[in-house]
C-alpha positions as a Markdown table, in Angstrom:
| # | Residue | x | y | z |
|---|---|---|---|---|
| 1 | Unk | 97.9 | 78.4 | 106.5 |
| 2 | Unk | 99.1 | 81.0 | 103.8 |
| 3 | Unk | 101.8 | 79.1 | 102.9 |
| 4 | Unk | 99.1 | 76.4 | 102.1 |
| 5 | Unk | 97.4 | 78.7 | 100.1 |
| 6 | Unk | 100.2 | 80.0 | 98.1 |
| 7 | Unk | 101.0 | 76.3 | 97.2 |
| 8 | Unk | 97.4 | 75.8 | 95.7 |
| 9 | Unk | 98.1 | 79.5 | 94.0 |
| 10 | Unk | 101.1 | 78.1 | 92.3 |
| 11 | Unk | 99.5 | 74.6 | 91.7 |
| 12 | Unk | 96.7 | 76.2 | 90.1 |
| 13 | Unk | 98.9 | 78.6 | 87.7 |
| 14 | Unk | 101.5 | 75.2 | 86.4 |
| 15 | Unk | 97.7 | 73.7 | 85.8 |
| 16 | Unk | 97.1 | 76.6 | 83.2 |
| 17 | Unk | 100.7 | 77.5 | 82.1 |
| 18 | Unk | 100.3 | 76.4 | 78.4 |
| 19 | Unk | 97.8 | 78.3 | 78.5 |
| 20 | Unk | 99.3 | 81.7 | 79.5 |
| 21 | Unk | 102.4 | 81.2 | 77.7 |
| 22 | Unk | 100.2 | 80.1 | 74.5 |
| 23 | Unk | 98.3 | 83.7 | 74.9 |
| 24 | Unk | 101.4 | 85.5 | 75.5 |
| 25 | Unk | 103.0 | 84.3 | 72.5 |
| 26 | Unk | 99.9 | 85.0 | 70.1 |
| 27 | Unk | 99.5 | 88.5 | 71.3 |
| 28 | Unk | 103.7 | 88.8 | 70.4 |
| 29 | Unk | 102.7 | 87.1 | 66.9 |
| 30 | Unk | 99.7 | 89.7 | 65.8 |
| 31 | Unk | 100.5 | 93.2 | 67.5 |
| 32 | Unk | 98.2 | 95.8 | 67.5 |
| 33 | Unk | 98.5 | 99.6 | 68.3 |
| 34 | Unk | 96.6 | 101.6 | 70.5 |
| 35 | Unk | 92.6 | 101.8 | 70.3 |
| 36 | Unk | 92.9 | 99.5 | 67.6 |
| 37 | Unk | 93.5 | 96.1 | 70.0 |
| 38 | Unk | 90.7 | 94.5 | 68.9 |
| 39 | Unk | 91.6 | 90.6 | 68.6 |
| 40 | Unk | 94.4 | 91.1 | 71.3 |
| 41 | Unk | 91.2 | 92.3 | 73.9 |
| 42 | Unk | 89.6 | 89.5 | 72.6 |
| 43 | Unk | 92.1 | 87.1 | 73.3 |
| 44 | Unk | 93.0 | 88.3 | 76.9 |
| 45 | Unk | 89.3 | 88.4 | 77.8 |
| 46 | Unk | 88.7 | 85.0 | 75.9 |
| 47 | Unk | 91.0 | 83.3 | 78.3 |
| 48 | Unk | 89.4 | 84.6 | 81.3 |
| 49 | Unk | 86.0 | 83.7 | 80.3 |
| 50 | Unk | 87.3 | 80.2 | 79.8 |
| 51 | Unk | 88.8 | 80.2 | 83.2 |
| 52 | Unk | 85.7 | 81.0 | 85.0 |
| 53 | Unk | 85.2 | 84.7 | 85.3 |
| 54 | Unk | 82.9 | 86.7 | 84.2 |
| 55 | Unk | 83.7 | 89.1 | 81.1 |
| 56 | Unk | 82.1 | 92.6 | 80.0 |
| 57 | Unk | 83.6 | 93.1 | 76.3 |
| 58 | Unk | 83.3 | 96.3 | 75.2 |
| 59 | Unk | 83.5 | 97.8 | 78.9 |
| 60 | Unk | 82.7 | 101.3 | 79.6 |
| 61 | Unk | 82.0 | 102.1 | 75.6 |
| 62 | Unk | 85.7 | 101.5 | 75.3 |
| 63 | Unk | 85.7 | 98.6 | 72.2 |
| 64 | Unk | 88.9 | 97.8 | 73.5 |
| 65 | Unk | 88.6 | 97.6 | 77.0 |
| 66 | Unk | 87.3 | 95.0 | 79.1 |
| 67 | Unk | 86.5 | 93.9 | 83.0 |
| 68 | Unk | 86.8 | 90.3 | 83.9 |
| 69 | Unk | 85.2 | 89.6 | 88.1 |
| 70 | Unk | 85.7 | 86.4 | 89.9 |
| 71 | Unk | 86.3 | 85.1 | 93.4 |
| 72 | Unk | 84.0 | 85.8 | 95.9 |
| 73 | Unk | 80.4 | 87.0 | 95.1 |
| 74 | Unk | 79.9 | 89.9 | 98.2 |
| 75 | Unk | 83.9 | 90.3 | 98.4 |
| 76 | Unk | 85.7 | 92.4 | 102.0 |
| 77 | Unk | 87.9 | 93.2 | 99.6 |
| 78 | Unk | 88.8 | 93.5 | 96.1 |
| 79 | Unk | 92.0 | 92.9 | 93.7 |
| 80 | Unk | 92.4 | 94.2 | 90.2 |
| 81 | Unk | 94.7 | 93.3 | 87.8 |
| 82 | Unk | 95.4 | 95.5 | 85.1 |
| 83 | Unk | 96.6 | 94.1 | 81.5 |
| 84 | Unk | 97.9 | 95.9 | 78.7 |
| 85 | Unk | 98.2 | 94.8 | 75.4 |
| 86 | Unk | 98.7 | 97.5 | 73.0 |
| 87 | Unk | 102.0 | 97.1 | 70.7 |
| 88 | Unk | 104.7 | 100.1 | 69.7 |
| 89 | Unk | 104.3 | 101.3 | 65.9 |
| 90 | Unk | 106.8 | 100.0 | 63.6 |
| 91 | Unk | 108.4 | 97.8 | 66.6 |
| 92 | Unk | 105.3 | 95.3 | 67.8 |
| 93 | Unk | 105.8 | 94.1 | 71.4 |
| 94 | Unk | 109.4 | 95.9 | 72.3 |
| 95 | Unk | 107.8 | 96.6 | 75.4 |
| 96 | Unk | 106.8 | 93.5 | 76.4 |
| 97 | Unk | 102.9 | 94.3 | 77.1 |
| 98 | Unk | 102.1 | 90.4 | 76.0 |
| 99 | Unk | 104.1 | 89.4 | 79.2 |
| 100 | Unk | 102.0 | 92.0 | 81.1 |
| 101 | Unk | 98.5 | 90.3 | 79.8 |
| 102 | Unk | 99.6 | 87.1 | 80.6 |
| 103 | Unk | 101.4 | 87.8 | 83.8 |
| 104 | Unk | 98.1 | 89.7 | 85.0 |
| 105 | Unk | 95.8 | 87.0 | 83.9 |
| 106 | Unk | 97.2 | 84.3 | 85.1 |
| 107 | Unk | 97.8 | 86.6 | 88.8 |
| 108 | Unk | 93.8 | 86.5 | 88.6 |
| 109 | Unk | 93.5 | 83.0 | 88.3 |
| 110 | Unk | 95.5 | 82.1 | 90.6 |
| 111 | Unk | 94.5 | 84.2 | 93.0 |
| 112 | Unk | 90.9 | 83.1 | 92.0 |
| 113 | Unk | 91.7 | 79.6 | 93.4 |
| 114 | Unk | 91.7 | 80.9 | 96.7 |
| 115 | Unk | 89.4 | 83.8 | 96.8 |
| 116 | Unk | 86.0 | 82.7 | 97.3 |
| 117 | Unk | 86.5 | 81.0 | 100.8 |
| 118 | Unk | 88.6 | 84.6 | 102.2 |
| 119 | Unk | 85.8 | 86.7 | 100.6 |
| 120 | Unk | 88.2 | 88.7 | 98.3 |
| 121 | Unk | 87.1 | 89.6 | 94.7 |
| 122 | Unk | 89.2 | 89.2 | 91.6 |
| 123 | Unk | 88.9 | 91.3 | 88.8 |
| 124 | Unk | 91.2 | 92.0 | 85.4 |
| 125 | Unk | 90.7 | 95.3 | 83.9 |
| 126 | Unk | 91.9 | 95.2 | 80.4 |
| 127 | Unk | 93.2 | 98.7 | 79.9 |
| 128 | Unk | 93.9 | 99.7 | 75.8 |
| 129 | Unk | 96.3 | 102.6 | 74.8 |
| 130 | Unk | 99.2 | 102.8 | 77.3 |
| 131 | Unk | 101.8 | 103.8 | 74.6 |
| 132 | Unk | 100.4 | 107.2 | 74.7 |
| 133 | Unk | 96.9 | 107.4 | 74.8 |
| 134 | Unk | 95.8 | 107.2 | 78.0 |
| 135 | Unk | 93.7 | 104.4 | 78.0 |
| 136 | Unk | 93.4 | 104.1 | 82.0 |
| 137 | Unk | 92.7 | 107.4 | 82.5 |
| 138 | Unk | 89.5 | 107.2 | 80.2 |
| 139 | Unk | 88.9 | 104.1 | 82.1 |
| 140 | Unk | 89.0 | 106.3 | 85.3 |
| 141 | Unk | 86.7 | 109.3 | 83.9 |
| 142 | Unk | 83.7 | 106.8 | 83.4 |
| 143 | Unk | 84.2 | 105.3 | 86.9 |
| 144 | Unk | 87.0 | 102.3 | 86.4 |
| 145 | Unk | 89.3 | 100.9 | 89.2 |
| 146 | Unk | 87.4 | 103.2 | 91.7 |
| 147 | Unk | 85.7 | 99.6 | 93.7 |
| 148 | Unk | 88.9 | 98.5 | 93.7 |
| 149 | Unk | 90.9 | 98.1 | 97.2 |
| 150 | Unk | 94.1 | 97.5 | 95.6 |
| 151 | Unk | 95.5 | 97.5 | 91.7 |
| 152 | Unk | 98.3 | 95.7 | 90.3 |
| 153 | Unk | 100.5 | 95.0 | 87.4 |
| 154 | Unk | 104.2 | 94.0 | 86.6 |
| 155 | Unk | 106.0 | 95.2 | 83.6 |
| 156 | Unk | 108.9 | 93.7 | 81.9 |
| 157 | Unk | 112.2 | 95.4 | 81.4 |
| 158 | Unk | 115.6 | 94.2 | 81.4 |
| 159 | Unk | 116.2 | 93.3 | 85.6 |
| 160 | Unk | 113.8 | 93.5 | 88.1 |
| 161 | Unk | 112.7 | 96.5 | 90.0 |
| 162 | Unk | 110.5 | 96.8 | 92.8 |
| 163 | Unk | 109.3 | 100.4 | 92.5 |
| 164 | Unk | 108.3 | 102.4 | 90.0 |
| 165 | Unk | 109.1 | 106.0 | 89.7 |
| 166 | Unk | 107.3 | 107.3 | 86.3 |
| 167 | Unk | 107.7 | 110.9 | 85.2 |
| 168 | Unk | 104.6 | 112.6 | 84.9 |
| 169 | Unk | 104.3 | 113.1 | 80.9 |
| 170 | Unk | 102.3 | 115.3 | 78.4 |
| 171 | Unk | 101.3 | 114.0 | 74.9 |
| 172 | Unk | 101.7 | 116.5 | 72.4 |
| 173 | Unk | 100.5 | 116.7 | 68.7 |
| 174 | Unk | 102.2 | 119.4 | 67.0 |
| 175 | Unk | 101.4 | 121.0 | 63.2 |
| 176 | Unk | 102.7 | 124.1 | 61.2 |
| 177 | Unk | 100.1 | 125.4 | 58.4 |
| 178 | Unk | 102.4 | 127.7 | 55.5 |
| 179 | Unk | 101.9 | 128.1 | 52.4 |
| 180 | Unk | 103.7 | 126.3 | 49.5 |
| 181 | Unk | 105.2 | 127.5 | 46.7 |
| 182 | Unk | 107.5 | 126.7 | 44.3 |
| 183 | Unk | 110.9 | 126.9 | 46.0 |
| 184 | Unk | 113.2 | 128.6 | 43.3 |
| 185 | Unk | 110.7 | 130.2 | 41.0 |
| 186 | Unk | 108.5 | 131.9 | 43.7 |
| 187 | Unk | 109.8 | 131.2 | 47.0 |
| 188 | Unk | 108.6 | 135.0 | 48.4 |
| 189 | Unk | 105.3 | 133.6 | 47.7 |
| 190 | Unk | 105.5 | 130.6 | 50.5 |
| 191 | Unk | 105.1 | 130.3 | 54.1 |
| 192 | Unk | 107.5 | 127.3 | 55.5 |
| 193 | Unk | 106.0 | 125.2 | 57.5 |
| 194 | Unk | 109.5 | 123.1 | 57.9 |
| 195 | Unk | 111.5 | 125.9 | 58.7 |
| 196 | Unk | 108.9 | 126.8 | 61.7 |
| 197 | Unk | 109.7 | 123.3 | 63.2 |
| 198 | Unk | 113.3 | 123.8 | 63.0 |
| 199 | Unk | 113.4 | 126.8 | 64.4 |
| 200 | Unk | 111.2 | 125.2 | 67.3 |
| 201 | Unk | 113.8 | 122.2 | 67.6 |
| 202 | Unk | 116.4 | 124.8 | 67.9 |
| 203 | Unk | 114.8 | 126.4 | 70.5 |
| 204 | Unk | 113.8 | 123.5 | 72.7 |
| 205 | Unk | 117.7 | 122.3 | 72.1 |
| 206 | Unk | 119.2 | 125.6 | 73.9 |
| 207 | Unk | 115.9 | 125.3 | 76.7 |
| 208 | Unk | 117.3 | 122.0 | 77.9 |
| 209 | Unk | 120.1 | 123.5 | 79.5 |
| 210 | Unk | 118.8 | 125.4 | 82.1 |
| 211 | Unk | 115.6 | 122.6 | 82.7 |
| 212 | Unk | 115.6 | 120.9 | 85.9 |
| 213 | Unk | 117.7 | 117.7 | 86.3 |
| 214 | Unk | 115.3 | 114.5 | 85.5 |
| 215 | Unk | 113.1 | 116.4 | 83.2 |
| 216 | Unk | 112.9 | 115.4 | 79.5 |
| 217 | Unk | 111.6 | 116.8 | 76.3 |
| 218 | Unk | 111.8 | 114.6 | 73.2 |
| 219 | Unk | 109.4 | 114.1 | 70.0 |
| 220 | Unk | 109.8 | 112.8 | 66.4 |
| 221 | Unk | 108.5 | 115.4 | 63.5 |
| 222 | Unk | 106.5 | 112.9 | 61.2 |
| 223 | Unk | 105.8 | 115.1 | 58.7 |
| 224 | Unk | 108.1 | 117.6 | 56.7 |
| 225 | Unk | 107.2 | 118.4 | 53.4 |
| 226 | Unk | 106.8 | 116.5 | 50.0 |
| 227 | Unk | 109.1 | 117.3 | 47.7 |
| 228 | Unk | 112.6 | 119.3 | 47.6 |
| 229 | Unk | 111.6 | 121.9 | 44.8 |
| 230 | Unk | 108.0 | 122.8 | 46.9 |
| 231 | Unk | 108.2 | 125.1 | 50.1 |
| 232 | Unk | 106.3 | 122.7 | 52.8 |
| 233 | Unk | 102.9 | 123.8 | 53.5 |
| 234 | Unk | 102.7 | 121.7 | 56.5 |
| 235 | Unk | 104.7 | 119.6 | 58.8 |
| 236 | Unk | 103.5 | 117.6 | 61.9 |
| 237 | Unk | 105.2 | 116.4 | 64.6 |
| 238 | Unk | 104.5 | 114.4 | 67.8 |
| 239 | Unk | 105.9 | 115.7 | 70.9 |
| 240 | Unk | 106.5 | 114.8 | 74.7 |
| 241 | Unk | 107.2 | 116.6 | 77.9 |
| 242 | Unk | 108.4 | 114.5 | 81.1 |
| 243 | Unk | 108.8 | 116.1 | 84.6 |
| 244 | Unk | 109.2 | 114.7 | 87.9 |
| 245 | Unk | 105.4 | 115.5 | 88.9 |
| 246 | Unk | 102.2 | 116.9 | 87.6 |
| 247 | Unk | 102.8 | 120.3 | 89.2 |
| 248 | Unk | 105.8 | 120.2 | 87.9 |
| 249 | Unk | 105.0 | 119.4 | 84.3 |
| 250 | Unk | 102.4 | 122.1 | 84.1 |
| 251 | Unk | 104.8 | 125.0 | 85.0 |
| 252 | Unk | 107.3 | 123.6 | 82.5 |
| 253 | Unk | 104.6 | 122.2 | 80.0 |
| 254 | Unk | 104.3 | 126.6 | 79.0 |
| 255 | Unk | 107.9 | 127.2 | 78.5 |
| 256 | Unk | 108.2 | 124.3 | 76.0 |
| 257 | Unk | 105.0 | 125.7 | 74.2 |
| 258 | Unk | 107.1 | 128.9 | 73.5 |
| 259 | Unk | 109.8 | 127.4 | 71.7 |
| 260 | Unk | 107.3 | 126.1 | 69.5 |
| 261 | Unk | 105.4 | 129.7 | 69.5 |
| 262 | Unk | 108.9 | 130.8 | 68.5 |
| 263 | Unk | 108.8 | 128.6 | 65.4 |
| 264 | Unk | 105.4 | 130.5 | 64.1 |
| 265 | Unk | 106.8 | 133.9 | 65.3 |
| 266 | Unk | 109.7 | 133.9 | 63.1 |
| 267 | Unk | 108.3 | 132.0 | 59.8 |
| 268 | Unk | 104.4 | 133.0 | 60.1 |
| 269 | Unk | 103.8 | 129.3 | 60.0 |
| 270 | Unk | 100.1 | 128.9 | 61.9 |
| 271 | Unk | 101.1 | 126.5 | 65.1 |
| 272 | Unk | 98.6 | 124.8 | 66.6 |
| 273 | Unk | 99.2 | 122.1 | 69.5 |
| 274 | Unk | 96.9 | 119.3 | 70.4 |
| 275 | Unk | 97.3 | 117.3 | 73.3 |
| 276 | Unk | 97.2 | 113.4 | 72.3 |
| 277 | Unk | 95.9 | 112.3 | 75.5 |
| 278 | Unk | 95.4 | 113.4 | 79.0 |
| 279 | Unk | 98.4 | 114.0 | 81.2 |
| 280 | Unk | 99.9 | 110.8 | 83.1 |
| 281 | Unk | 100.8 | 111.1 | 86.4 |
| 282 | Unk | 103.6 | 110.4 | 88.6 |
| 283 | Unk | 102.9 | 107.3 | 90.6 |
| 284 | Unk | 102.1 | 107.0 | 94.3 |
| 285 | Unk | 103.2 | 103.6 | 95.3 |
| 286 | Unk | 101.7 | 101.3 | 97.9 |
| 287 | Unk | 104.6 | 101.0 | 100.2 |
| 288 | Unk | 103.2 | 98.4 | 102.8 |
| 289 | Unk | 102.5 | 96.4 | 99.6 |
| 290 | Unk | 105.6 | 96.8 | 97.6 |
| 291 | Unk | 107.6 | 95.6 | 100.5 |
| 292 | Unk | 105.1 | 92.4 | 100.4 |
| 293 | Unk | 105.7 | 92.2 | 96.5 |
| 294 | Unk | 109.6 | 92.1 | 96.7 |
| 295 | Unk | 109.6 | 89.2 | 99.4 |
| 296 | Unk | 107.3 | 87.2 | 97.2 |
| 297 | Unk | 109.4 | 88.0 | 94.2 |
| 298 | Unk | 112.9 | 87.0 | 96.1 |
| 299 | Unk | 110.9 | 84.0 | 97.2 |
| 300 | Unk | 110.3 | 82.7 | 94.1 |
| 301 | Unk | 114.3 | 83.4 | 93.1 |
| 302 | Unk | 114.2 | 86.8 | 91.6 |
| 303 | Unk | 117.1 | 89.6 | 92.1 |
| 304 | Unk | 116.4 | 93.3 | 92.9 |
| 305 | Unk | 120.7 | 93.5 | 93.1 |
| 306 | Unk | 121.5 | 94.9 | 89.6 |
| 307 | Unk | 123.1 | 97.6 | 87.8 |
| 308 | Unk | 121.1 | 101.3 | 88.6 |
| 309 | Unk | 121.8 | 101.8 | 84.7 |
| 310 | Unk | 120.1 | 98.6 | 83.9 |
| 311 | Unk | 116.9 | 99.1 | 86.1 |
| 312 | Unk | 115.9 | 103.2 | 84.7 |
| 313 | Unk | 113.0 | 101.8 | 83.1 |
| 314 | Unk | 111.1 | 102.0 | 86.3 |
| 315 | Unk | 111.1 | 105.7 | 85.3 |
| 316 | Unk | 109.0 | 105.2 | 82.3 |
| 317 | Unk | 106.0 | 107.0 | 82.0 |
| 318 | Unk | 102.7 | 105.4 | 82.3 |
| 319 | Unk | 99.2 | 106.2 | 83.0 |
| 320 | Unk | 99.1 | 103.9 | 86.1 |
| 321 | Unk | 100.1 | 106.5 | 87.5 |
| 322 | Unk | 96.9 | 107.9 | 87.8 |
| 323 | Unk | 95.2 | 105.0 | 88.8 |
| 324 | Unk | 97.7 | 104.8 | 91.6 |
| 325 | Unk | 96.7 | 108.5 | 92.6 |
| 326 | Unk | 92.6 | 106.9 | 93.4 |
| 327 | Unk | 93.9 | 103.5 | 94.5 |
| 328 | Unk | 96.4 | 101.6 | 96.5 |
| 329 | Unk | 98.7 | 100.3 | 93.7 |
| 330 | Unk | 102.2 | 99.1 | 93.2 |
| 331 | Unk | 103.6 | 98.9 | 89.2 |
| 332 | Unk | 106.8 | 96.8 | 89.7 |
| 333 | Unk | 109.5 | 95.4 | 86.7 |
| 334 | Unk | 109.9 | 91.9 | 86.1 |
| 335 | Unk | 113.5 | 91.2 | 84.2 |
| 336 | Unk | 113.7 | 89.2 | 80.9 |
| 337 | Unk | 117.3 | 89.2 | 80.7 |
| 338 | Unk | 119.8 | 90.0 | 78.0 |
| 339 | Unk | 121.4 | 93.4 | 76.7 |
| 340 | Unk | 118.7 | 95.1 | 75.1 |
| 341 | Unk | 116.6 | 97.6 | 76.8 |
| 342 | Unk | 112.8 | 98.6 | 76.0 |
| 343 | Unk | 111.5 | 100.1 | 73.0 |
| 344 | Unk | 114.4 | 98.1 | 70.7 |
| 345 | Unk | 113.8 | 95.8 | 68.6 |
| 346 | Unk | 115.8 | 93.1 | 70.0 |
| 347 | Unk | 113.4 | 93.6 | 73.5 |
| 348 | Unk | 110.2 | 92.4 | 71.5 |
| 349 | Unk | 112.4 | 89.4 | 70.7 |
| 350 | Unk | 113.4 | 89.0 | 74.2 |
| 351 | Unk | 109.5 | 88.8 | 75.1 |
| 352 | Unk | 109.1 | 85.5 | 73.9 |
| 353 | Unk | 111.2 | 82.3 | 74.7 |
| 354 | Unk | 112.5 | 80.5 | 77.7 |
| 355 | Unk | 113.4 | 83.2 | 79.7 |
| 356 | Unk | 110.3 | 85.6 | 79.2 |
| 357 | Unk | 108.2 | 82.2 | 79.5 |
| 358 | Unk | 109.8 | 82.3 | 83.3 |
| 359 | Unk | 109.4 | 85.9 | 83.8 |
| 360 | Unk | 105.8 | 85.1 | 83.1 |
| 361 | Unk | 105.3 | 82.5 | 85.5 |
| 362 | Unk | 107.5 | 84.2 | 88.3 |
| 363 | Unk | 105.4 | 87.6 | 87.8 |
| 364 | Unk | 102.1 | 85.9 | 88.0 |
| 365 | Unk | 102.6 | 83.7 | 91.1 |
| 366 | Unk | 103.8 | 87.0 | 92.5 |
| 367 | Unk | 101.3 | 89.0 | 91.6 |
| 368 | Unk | 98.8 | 86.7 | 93.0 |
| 369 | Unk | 100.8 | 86.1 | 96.6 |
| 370 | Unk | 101.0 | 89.7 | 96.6 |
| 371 | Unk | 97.3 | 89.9 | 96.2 |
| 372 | Unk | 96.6 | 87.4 | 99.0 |
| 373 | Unk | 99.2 | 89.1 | 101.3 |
| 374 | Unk | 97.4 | 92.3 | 101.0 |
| 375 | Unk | 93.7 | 91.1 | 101.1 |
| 376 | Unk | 94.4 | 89.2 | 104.4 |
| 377 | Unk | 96.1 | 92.0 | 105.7 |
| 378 | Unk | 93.6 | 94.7 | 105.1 |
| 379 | Unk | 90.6 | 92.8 | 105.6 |
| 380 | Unk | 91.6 | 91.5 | 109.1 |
| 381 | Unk | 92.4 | 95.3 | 109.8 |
């Protein structure tokens, strides 16, 4: 009988596959950064709405964020799909969150085929601001994904992996206030706000060494000054901190802060920290239904036997991870093939063609078998 059922799944998704493949090339085509994913919300919710479900667009005062429902009306048990569409500055999709719109909408209709006689309920959360702004995690404040029974998203990268293993991260704006002055004339009279980020670069370089193994520090100063003959009078900078776990990240979140205290210390630079967005988590997998996710995906042909240097993007931070500390959730990578890795440009150009067109497919039927195998499991139960 569920074989039956994942037939009409996968007969239902080839009956819409110009479709996905159409959206997840036009959200590749007009990229759009964080909070400001305005006609890519549009366009995932659009799809959805055509396909049946119901679609709340803004969602949660979020303009970006949406909720689609379908399936059953009083589901046993619900499914939520979770899309992300927001691009990298300067490099558009390079990490492949177009697949991950399509993959997850077309997961909810297909699972949607099948839903209303099994009383399960579909939904597709569309979730804005993953590359560092914690989209999810506003969701979560005002009461998303908490009706959910299960939450679930694939993510390309360059082979498959089943699990993912994020570092917990903290987002980190970073400015220097000086005092500018002209640099040969009066340079007694100025306060530099550059040299107070070097010194905190320094610093953080000599930290690393004695850090814990697995834990990363790493930021981009995007401000430095204006002109060569001026002492700066500001710089800015954006800054991360990766650990293994929250509790571990907060114990090492204050010893990073120093070496940037150190950079005001020693140039009288006025520091002051922001945090971008709330802290993602590490994730908690669902290991009953990641075992159930990695038969469906070798099913359908996929290969979890690669290279262990290939597949360390399953340790990429993301702030499913704190969706996956309030609900059963699994996060797994979908490979797209070739030799570039995320975040390069050459990955946003393997997001589109023949092979990311079959990641898409294979990640959506999966998804929505997944789904099935866990409703029928857990309802029954």
């Amino acid at each position: 009988m569920n074989e039956a059922r994942k037939q009409r799944i996968s007969s239902r998704l080839a009956a819409v596959d110009d479709a996905l493949v159409a959206l997840s090339n036009r959200l590749h085509e007009d990229p759009e950064t964080g909070w400001q994913e305005h006609r890519s919300s549009a366009a995932v919710a659009g799809v959805l709405a055509e396909h049946g479900f119901a679609v709340e667009h803004p969602y949660l005062g979020l303009d970006t964020a949406f909720r689609a429902t379908g399936g059953a009306a009083h589901p046993r048990f619900t499914a939520g799909f979770l899309a992300e569409y927001d691009a990298l500055p300067g490099l558009g999709h390079a990490c492949g969150h177009n697949l991950i719109s399509a993959m997850s909408v077309g997961g909810a209709i297909g699972l949607a085929e099948v839903a209303g006689d099994l009383g399960i309920g579909v939904e597709v959360i569309g979730t804005p601001a993953e590359e560092g702004g914690g989209g999810k995690i506003e969701l979560l404040e005002r009461g998303a994904f908490r009706e959910l029974d299960f939450a679930l998203m694939a993510h390309p990268a360059p082979v498959d992996v089943a699990e993912a293993r994020p570092f917990a991260v903290a987002h980190w704006h970073v400015r220097y206030d000086g005092r500018a002055a002209h640099a040969a004339a009066y340079p007694e009279r100025g306060t530099n706000a550059n040299d107070a980020f070097l010194v905190a670069q320094l610093a953080i370089a000599l930290l690393r060494q004695q850090l814990p193994a697995g834990v990363r520090v790493h930021g981009v100063q995007t401000l430095g000054g204006e002109a060569p003959n001026a002492i700066p009078e500001r710089t800015e900078g954006r800054w991360y901190v990766r650990a293994e776990s929250m509790a571990q990240l907060l114990e090492l979140e204050q010893r990073v802060l120093k070496c940037f205290e150190a950079g005001e210390l020693a140039t009288g630079a006025r520091l002051t920290v922001t945090p971008e967005s709330q802290r993602y988590a590490e994730m908690r997998t669902d290991e009953e239904a990641l075992d159930l996710y990695r038969a469906n995906a070798i099913a359908l042909g996929r290969d979890f036997d690669v290279d262990p240097i290939a597949a360390t993007m399953n340790r990429a931070s993301t702030d499913m991870g704190n969706v996956s500390q309030v609900v059963n959730a699994i996060h797994p990578y979908i490979g797209v093939g070739g030799d570039a890795s995320n975040h390069q440009p050459e990955f946003a150009a393997a997001c589109v063609g023949d092979r990311a067109e079959q990641a898409l497919r294979d990640g959506a039927t999966g998804l929505a078998w997944t789904a099935l195998d866990v409703a029928l499991v857990r309802s029954a139960s």
